[in-house]
N, C-alpha and C positions, 0 to 999 in steps of 0.2 A: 613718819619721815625719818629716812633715815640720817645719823650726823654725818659733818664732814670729817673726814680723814681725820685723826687723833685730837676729836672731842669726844667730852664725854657725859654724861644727863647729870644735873645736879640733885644731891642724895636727899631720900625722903627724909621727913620728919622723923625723928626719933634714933635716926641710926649717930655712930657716935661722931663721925664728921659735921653734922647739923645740929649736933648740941654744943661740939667746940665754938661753931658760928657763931649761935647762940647767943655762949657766953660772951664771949667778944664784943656782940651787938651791944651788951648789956654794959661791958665796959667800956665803950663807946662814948653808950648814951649819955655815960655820968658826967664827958668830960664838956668843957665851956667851948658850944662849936663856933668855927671861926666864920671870921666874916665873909661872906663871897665877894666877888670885884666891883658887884652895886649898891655895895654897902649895908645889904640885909644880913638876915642871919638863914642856915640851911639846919633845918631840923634833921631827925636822923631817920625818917621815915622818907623825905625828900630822896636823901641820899642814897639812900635804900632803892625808892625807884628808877634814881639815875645808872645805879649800877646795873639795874636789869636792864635798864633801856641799852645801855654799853653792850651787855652781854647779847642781848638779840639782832644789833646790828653788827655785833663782829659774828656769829651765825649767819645772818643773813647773807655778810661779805662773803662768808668761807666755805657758800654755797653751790660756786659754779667748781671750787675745789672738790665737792663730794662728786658732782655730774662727773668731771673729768675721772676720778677716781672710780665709781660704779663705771664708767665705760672701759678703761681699763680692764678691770675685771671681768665685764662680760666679753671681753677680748677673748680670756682662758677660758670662759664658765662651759662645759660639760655636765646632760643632761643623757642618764644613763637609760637603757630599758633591755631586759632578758627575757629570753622566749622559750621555751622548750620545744624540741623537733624529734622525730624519733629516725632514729636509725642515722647515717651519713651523706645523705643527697638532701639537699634544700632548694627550694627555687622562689625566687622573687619574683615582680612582674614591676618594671619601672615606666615611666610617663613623663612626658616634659613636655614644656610651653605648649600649658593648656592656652594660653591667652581668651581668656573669658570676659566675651567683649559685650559691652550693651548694646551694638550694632548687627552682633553675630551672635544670636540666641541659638542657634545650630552646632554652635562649638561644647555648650554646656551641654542639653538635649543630646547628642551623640555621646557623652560620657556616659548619661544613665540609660541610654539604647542598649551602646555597643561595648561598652566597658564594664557595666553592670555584669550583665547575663554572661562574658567572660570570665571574669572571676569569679561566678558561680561554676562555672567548669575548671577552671585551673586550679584556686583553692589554694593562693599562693601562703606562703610563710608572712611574705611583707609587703606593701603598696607602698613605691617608691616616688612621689613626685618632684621630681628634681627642678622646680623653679617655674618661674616668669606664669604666676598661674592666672594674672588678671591680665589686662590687654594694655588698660590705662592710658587710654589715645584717643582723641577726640575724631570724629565720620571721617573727615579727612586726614586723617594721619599727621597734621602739622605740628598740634602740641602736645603734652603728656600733661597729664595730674589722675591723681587716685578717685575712683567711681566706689562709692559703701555700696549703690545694687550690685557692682558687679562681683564683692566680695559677698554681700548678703547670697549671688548666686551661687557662688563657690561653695558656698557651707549647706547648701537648699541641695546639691550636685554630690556632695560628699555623701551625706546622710541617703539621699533614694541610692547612692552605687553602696551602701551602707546595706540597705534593705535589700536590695536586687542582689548584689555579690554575695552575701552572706560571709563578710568578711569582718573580722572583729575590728571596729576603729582604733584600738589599742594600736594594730600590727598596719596602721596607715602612717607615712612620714613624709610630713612638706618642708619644703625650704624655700627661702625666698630667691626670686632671680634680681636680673637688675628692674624690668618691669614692674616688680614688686615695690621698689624703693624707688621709683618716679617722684619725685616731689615731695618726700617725707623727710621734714626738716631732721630731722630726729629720733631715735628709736623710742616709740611709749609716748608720740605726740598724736594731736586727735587724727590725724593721717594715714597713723601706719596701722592698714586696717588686719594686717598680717596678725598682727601681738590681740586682733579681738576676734577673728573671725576662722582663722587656719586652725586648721585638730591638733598643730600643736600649741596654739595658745590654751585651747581647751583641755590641753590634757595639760596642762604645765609645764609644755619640756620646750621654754621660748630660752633657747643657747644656742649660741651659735656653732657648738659641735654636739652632734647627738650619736650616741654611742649605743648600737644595738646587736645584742649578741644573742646567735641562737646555739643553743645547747641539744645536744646528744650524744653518738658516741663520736663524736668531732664537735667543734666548736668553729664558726663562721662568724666572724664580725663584720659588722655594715656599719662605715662612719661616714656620719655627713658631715657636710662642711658652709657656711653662713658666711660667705664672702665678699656683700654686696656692701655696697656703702653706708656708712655710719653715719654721712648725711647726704640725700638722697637727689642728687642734680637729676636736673628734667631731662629728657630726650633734647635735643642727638648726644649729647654726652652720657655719660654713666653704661659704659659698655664693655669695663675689665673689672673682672675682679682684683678685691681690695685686701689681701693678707695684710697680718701685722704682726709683727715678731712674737708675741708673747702668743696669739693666736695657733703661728707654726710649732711654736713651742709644745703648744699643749698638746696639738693631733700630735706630735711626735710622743710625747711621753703616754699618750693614753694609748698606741698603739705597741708600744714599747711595755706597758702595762699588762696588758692580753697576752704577750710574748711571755712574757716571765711569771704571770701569774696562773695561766692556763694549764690545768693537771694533762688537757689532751691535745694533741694537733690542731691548730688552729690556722683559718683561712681568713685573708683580711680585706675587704673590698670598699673601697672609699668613693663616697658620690657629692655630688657639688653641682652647681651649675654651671660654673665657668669653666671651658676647657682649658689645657695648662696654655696653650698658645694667645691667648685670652687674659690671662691673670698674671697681672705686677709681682714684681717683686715686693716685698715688706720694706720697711724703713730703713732697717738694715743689710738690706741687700739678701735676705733667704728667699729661698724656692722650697717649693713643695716637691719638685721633682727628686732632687737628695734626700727626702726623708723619705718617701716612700718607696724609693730602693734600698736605704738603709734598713728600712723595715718591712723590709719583703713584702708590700702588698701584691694582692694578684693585678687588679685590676681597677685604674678609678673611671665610673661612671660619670655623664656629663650631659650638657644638651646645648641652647642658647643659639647655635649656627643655624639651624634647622636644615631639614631637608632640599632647600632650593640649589645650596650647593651641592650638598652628595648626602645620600640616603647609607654611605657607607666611609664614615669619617672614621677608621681606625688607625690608632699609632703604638707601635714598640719600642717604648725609652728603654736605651741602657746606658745603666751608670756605669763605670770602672774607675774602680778606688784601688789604693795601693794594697788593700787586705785583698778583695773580691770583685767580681763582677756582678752588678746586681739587675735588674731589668724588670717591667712590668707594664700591661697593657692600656690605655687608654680609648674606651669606645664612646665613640659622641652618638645619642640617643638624635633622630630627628625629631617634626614639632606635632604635638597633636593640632594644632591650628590649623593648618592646612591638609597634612598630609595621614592626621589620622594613626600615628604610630606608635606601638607597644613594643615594648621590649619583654620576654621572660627570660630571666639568668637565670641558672642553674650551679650549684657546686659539688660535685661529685667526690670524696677523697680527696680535696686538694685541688682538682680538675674546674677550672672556671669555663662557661659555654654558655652559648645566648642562640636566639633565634629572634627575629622581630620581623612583627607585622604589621599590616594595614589593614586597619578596620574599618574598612567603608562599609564591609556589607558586614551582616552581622557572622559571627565568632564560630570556626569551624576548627575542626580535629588538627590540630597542632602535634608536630612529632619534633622533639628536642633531645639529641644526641651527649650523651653526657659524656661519656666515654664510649672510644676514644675519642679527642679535640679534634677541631679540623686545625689542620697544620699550617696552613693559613693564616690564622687571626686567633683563634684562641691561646691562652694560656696554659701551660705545662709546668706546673710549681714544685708537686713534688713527684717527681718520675720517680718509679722503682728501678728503672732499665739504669739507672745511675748506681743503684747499688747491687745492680748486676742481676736482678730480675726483673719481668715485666709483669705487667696486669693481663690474665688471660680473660678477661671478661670484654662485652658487651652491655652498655645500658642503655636505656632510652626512656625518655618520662613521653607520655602519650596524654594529650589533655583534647578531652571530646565531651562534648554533652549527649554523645548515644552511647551504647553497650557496645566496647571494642572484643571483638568477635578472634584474630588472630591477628599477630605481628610477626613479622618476617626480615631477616637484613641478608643485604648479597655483598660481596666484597667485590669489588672489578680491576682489571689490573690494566694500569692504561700503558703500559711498555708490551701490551700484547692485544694492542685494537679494544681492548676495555671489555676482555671476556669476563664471564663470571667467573670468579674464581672461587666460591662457598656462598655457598645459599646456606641458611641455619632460621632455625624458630626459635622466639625468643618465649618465654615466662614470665606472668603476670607474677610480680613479687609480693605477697597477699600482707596485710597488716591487719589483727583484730582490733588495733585500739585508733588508726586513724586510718583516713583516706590518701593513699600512696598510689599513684598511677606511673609506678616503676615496671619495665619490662628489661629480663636480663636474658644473659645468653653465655657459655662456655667458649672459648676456643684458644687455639694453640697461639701466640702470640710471635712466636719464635718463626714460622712459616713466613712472614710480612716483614721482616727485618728488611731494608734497602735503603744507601747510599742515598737515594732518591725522596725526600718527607713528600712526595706527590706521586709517585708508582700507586700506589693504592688509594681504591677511591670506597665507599659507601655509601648505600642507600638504603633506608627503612620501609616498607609496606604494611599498612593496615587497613584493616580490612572492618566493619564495622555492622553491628544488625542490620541495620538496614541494608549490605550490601555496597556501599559505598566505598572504593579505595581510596587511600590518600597516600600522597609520595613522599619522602623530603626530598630536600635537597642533593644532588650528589656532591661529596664533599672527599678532598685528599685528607688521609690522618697519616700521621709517623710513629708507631709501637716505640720506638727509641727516642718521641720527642723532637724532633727537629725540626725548624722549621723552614719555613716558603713563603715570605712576604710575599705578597704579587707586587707589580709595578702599578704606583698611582696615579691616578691623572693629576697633573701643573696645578690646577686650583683646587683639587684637594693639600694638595704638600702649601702651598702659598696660604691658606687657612686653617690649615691644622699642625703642620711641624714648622712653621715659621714662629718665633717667640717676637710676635707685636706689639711688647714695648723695647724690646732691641730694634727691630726694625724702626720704628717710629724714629726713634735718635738719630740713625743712620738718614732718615728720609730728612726730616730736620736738620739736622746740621748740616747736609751734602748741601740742600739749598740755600740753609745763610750763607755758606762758604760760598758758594757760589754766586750769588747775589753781590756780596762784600769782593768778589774779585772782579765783578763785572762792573762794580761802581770804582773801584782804588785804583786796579791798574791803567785801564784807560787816561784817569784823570793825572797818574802821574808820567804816563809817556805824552802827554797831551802838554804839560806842564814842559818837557824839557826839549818839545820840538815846535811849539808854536812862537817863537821868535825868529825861528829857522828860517831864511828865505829858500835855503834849500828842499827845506819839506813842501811847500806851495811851488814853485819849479818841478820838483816830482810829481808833486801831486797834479798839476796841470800835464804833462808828458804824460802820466800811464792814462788819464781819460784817454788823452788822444791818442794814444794806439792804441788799437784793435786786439793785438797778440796778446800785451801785459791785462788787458780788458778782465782776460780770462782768469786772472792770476785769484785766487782763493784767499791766498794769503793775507793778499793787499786788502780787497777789499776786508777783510776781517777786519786787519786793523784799522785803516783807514775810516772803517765804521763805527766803531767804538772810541776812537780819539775825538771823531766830530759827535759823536753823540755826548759827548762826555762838556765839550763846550760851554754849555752855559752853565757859568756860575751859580746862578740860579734857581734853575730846573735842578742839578746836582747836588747844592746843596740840601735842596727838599727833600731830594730821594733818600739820602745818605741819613737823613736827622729820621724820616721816617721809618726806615730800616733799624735804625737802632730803637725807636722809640717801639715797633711792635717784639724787636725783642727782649725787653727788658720793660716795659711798662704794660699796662691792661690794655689790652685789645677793646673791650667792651662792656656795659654794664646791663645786668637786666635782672630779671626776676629768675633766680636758677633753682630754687628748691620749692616755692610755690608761686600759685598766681598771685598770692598778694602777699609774698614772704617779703625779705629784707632783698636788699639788693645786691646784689654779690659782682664781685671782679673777673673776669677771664684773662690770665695772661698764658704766655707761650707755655707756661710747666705745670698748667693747671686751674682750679678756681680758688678761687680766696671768698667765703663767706662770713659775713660777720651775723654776729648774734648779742645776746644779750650779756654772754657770761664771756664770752673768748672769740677769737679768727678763727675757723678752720681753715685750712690750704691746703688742698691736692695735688700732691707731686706724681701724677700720672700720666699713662698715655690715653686717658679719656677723651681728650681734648681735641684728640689728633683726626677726629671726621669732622671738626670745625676748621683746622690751621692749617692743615695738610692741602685740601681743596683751594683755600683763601692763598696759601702761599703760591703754590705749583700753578693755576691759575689765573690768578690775579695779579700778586706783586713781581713776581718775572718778567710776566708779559709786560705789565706796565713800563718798568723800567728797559725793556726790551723796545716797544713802541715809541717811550720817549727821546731812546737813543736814534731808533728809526727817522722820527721826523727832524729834527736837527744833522743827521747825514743827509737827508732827501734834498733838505734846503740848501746844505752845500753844493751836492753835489748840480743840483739846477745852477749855482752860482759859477761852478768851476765849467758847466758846459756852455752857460752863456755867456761867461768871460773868452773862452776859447772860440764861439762863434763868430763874436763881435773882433776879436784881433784879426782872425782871417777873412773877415768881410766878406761871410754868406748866411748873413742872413737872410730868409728868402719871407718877403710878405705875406708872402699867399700859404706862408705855414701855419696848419692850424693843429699839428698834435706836439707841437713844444711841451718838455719836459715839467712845465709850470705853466700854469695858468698868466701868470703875473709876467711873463715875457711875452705873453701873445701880441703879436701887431695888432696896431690900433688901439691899444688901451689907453684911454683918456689919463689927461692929464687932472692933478686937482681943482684945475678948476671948471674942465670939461667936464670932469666929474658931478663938480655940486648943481650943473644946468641938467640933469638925466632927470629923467621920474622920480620918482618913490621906488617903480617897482622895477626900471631897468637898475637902478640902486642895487637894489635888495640880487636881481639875475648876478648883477656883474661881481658884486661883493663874493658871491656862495660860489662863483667861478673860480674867485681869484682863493677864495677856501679849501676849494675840493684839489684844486691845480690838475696838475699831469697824473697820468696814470699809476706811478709808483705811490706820492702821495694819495690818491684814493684807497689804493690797496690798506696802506698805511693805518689811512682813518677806517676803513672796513675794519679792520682787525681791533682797533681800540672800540669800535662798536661793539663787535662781539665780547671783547673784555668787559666790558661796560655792563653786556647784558649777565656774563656770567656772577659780575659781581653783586647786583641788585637781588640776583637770585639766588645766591646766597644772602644775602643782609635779610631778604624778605622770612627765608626760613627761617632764619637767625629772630626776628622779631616776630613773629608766629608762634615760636619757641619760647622766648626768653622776655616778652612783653614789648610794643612797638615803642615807644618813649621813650624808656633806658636805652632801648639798642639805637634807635636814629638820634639822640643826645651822644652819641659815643662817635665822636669824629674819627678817630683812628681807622675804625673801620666802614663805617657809613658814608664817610663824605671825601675824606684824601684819597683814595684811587683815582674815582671821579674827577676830583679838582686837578690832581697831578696830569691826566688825562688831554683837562681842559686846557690847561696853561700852556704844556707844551705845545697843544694844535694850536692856539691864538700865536703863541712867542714864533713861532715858523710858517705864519703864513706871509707870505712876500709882499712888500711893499708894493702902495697902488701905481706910483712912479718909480720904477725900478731901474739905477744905475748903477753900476758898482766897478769901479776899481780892480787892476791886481793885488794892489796892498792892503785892499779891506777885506781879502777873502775871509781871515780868521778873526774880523773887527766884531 
């Protein structure tokens, strides 16, 4: 075990600080011990085990100090590993949310299918799994906690793609998503079945940044990154990644390390699960985006969105600082879950390039363009054409499990109908000491120079024993580097270049502010015109004309002043408004089924433990509060103000109908129920049925047609709100969550009150002076 923070083991027998004790004890013992407070005497052997007793409960105390301090530190902890590669082209093959479910036995099974026998043809450098590799979700998707079969399947999945790929497990590297961290109180608790079951617990490299460098006559670095939480909220929350300064700190200096320490050129590629638009800031306000432009990575890897959005989530950050301009790519990998997808990157001289595919059916001839990049989407790190020459080559990595027979590339020029413009055969680049399926080729580079990074196009052919072509892609490159973003679609930019915990604030705050000016201003124009007889004078006039009817304006205010009316109903709204932003929304089980109980408020969770609080200041929160707020607390206060105008405004038509003496009897679509001719009086009332009772009551309830509308809509509010609380309690245990009034019971109630406080009197007369009564 290790100690807390600056203690330290008391020294054995015999060294010279345990013979000074010693003698002491000895001088001690001579002397006349005093008497304790009950009148006995304490021997010095007493004493003796009181001081130990002292000494292991200030240990004990100064124990949640060490946890705090060991978590700190695996904040920085870096877990190195080197490779040797030969020659200067690398390729990896990356994977993300496996989600390896005990429902879906086909998602494991198709790894050792189709993923296997791939990497026996591809024969990559490194196996990258970039996260979320359990499922951790109960048939129905409603709650999360961690499954040991479905890890035990994980590691059963690793080992046959182990045997099948013939890939060394050294050169395999997982990391956890937020899936991963479902319900795990804490990292090293019987939970987190990651620290027993993932290849890197077995290999020893459990840090949260893992530092892998391949070596030959370039040098390639791969840093991953361990960003999920430190303690583990269940679904729907825990869906950003969780930096922390000393964390950022480190990837910065360990890639700042490679930089300075590297005797050759070096390429720096960083993978993680969370994409940047996905991951918080630190506690002190760092991004990761500034360091990795400060230190020129090419490209960081990612995954977590998956495919249902877009199978093609790319982004080009650029920084601009007062020294330079710095820039580097971000590709979001989709999910093996559903859609079956691999990624192989490639690093060519500096040159980053990928290809990804779908593995449904099993593993065919793959052709990966290394140079030149498509101009498009890959990276261009380090151009020659900048130092005023260009690369006259050609490469292509070719991965097939048959005998590739010849390779051919055309260039096409699309400013001329997309002729061929050189046809060339390329050269298998032979290696005695390993397996290289590099094909090269010569040509003039200077011929493809244009203004235009998308004038030229190319395409690769191979041709295979068996007779068999395979095409790539046709792709634009630019010899000079330049590039050609294309245009993305709306919900690609809205999930991938939006930073969603900026937006989250913006979403949040637009609505309290808004909220808070739809409760304050009302009540204080309400405040300095309800003694007015001039405003009931008006307000009677614009009912009764037809033209002012139309006016927008009026009715705005007019409806927000009378919604604002009751004391009552307002002041509820107003205490609850403040109480959800600033007090817990709700309690429940957030980190297991039978953990402690944890807080939800607006900026995050609050769990307690045995040593300390934790509290999340994130935007995790915001698929719980975001829904609750924009659905629920608007509309309500929207609808409360609704029924309190309706009631008016019944009152100001039937005051107006009654002065001009037409009411007509035989009308039966009056604006209120509660003004229909004929409606008994109380005492005609108490002689009806039961059940003409019960008809005439839900009459005088539902009223006129705008009132119904009214209550339609707090219906539907009603039901959105239940359905949320139900996943919420599905989620988070049903007990703690329907014990939490804030959220479970005040919509509802608020709801309630206001339909009962404005449904109209069963003898209805009123006055002009009681309009605002």
């Amino acid at each position: 075990m290790s100690l807390p923070c600056g203690l330290r083991l008391r020294p054995r027998h015999g060294t010279t600080e345990s013979r000074h004790c010693s003698q002491r004890k000895k001088k001690v013992s001579r002397r006349q011990p005093r008497p304790n407070l009950t009148g006995g005497k304490t021997s010095p052997a007493m004493a003796s085990k009181l001081w130990r007793s002292l000494r292991i409960l200030f240990l004990l105390l100064l124990l949640p100090l060490s946890a705090s301090c060991t978590a700190a530190e695996d904040d920085a902890a870096v877990a190195r590993s080197s490779f040797h590669m030969d020659g200067d082209v690398a390729w990896v093959v990356q994977v993300s949310d496996l989600h390896i479910s005990a429902y879906h036995p086909d998602r494991a099974d198709d790894l050792v299918r189709l993923l296997g026998p791939a990497l026996r043809a591809i024969r990559p450098h490194l196996l990258i799994v970039s996260g979320d590799i359990t499922d951790a979700k109960n048939r129905r998707k409603t709650t999360s906690r961690q499954d040991e079969d479905e890890w035990i399947t994980y590691k059963k999945t690793i080992d046959a793609i182990v045997g099948k790929g013939g890939i060394d497990k050294r050169r395999i590297f997982d990391i956890r998503g937020n899936h991963d961290t479902y319900g795990v109180p804490y990292r090293g608790s019987k939970l987190d079945f990651f620290s027993t079951f993932s290849v890197s617990s077995q290999l020893d490299r459990l840090r949260t940044i893992n530092s892998i460098l391949l070596q030959g006559d370039r040098s390639y670095l791969f840093l991953g990154i361990d960003d999920t939480m430190s303690v583990g909220i269940r679904y729907p929350s825990n869906l950003f990644g969780n930096p922390t300064d000393k964390r950022i700190e480190a990837v910065n200096s360990e890639l700042q390390y490679w930089t300075s320490h590297s005797n050759v050129p070096i390429t720096k590629v960083v993978f993680g699960h969370f994409p940047m638009s996905f991951t918080s800031s630190s506690e002190g306000g760092q991004r990761y985006e500034s360091v990795f432009a400060r230190q020129s990575i090419s490209a960081y890897l990612c995954g977590h969105l998956h495919a249902k959005i877009s199978k093609q989530l790319w982004r080009y950050h650029q920084m601009k600082t007062e020294e330079r301009s710095s820039s580097f790519w971000e590709w979001e990998l989709g999910d093996w879950k559903e859609s079956r997808l691999m990624r192989i990157l490639a690093i060519d001289r500096g040159t980053v390039s990928f290809v990804d595919h779908e593995l449904k059916q099993p593993f065919e001839t793959s052709i990966l363009i290394t140079y030149p990049a498509d101009s498009r989407n890959m990276n261009i790190l380090e151009l020659e054409s900048k130092k005023g020459s260009l690369r006259n080559d050609i490469n292509v990595l070719v991965f097939s499990e048959e005998l590739v027979l010849n390779v051919s590339a055309r260039v096409f020029d699309s400013h001329n109908e997309f002729k061929i413009v050189e046809d060339m055969a390329l050269q298998h680049v032979s290696s005695s000491s390993v397996y290289k399926p590099l094909f090269h080729a010569k040509w003039n580079a200077e011929n493809y120079r244009s203004p235009s990074p998308t004038r030229y196009w190319l395409q690769v052919f191979v041709l295979d024993s068996h007779g068999k072509k395979t095409l790539s892609e046709r792709r634009p490159f630019s010899v000079e580097g330049k590039m050609a973003i294309p245009h993305r679609p709306w919900l690609n930019r809205l999930m991938f270049e939006v930073e969603w915990e900026a937006m989250y604030k913006v979403l949040l705050w637009s609505n309290l502010a808004f909220t808070l000016i739809l409760l304050f201003i009302p009540k204080m124009l309400y405040h300095v015109f309800k003694r007015s007889s001039s405003y009931q004078r008006w307000a009677l006039s614009v009912i009764a004309s037809p033209v002012q009817q139309r006016n927008t304006c009026f009715w705005l205010v007019w409806f927000l002043m009378e919604g604002s009316s009751s004391k009552m109903l307002w002041f509820s709204l107003t205490l609850y408004v403040f109480w959800i932003s600033q007090m817990p929304w709700f309690w429940g089980h957030a980190t297991s089924e039978n953990g402690e109980i944890a807080q939800m408020y607006l900026s995050g969770w609050s769990v307690p433990s045995s040593s300390m609080s934790w509290t999340n200041y994130n935007p995790d929160v915001m698929v719980i509060t975001l829904p609750f707020l924009y659905l629920v607390v608007v509309p309500v206060v929207v609808l409360a103000y609704g029924l309190f105008a309706e009631r008016s405004a019944a009152y100001l038509r039937q005051h107006r109908t009654r002065a001009e003496g037409r009411v007509n009897p035989a009308d039966t679509t009056s604006e209120s129920a509660s003004f229909l001719p004929g409606s008994p009086d109380p005492g005609s009332l108490m002689k009806l049925s039961y059940k003409n009772k019960i008809k005439f009551m839900l009459r005088k309830f539902c009223g006129g047609w705008t009132r119904r509308l009214i209550l339609l809509a707090c219906l539907i509010t009603a039901a959105l709100h239940l359905k949320l609380s139900s996943m919420l309690m599905s989620a988070y245990g049903s007990t703690p969550v329907v014990l939490s009034p804030p959220l479970t019971w005040m919509p509802l109630l608020l709801l309630s009150v206001a339909a009962c406080c404005t449904m109209p009197p069963v003898n209805y007369d009123i006055e002009p002076r009681t309009v605002h009564s």
